[in-house]
N, C-alpha and C positions, 0 to 999 in steps of 0.2 A: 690405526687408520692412516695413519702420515705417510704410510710406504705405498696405499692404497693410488690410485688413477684418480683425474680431476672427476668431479661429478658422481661418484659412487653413489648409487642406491641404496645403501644401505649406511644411516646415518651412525654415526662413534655413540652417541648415547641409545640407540637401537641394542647398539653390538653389545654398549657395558651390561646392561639391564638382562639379553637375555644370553650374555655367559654369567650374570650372578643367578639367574633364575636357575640353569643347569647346574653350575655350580651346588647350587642347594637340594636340588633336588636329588643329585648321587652325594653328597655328604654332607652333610647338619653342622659339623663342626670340624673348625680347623687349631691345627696343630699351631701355625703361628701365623705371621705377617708374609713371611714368603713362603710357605705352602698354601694359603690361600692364593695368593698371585698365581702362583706354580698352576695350581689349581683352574683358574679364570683363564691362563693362557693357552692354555689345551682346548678349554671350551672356544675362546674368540677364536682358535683355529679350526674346527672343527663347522663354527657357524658361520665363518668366512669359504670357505669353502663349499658347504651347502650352499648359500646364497650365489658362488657363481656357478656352480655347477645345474641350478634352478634355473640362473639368468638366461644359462647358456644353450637351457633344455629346449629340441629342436619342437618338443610336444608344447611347451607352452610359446610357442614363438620365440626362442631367443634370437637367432638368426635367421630366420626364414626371413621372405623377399620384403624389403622394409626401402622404404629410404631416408637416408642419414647424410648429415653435412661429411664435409671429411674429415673434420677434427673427430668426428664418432669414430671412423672407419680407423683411424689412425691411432685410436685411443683403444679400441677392439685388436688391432693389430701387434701393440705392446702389450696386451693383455694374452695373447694366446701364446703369443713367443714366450713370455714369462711370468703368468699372472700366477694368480694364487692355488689354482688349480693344479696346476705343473709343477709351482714347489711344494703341494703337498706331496705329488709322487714320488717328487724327487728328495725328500725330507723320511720320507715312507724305509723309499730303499737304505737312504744313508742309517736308516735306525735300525735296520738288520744288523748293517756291518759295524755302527759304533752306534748303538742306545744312547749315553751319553752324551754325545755329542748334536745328537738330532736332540733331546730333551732341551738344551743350551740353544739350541736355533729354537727353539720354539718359544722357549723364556724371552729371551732378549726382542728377537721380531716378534712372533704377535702378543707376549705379554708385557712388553717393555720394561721388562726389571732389566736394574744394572746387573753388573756381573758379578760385583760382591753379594748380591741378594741371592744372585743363581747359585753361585758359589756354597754361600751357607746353604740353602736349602737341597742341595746334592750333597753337601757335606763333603765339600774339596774347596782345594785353595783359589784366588783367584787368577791365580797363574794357571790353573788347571783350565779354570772356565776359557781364558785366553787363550792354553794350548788348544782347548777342543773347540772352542769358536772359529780360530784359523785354519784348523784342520776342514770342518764342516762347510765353512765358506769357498775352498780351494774347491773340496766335493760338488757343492751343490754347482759350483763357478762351469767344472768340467762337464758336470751332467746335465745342466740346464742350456750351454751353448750345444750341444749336439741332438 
């Protein structure tokens, strides 16, 4: 939630609780310390994205005619340019062309393991997780500004 916009609707103990609730519900048991994480990161992104994609929905009002200070409008504005939405697409694509390396974005931002953790739990080096981490940052860098 720390990469998250001021004000987020959706509180960090919301988000733990119900990627542990998913979590459990597709697997009972984990293999260890970092496939559970591994685990919960995929969920926290999956339900950060539902939530703005929900926020955003024109059926439930997300932006239809409203009025808003301008810190809203401006806090809306960094979010479309580059919210969570966008880099799920843009995380999407990257994981066609390197799997790996989208898996590694998705540990470190929304699961916030370190990289020795991602590391072990892809069962590569951490110079590995470092090459693909810069690799996918470069990616996401090029496809997110255009």
């Amino acid at each position: 939630m720390a990469g998250q916009r001021r004000g987020h609707t959706l509180q960090a103990t919301a988000l733990v609780h119900e990627a542990f609730v998913r979590s459990v519900r597709g697997r009972a048991e984990w293999r260890n310390r970092d496939h559970f994480l591994a685990t919960a990161a995929t969920a926290m992104r999956t339900i950060l994205v539902d939530h703005a994609r929900r926020r955003t929905s024109a059926k439930r009002g997300g932006k239809s005619r409203r009025r808003v200070p301008l810190d809203a409008v401006l806090d809306e504005f960094e979010e479309k340019s580059g919210g969570v939405i966008a880099l799920d697409e843009v995380l999407t694509s990257l994981g066609c062309a390197d799997a790996r390396a989208a898996r590694v974005v998705e540990m470190l931002f929304f699961g916030g393991m370190t990289k020795v953790q991602v590391a072990r739990r892809l069962g590569v080096s951490r110079k590995t997780v470092e090459r693909d981490w810069n690799v996918a940052r470069a990616w996401l860098a090029t496809r997110m500004a255009s």
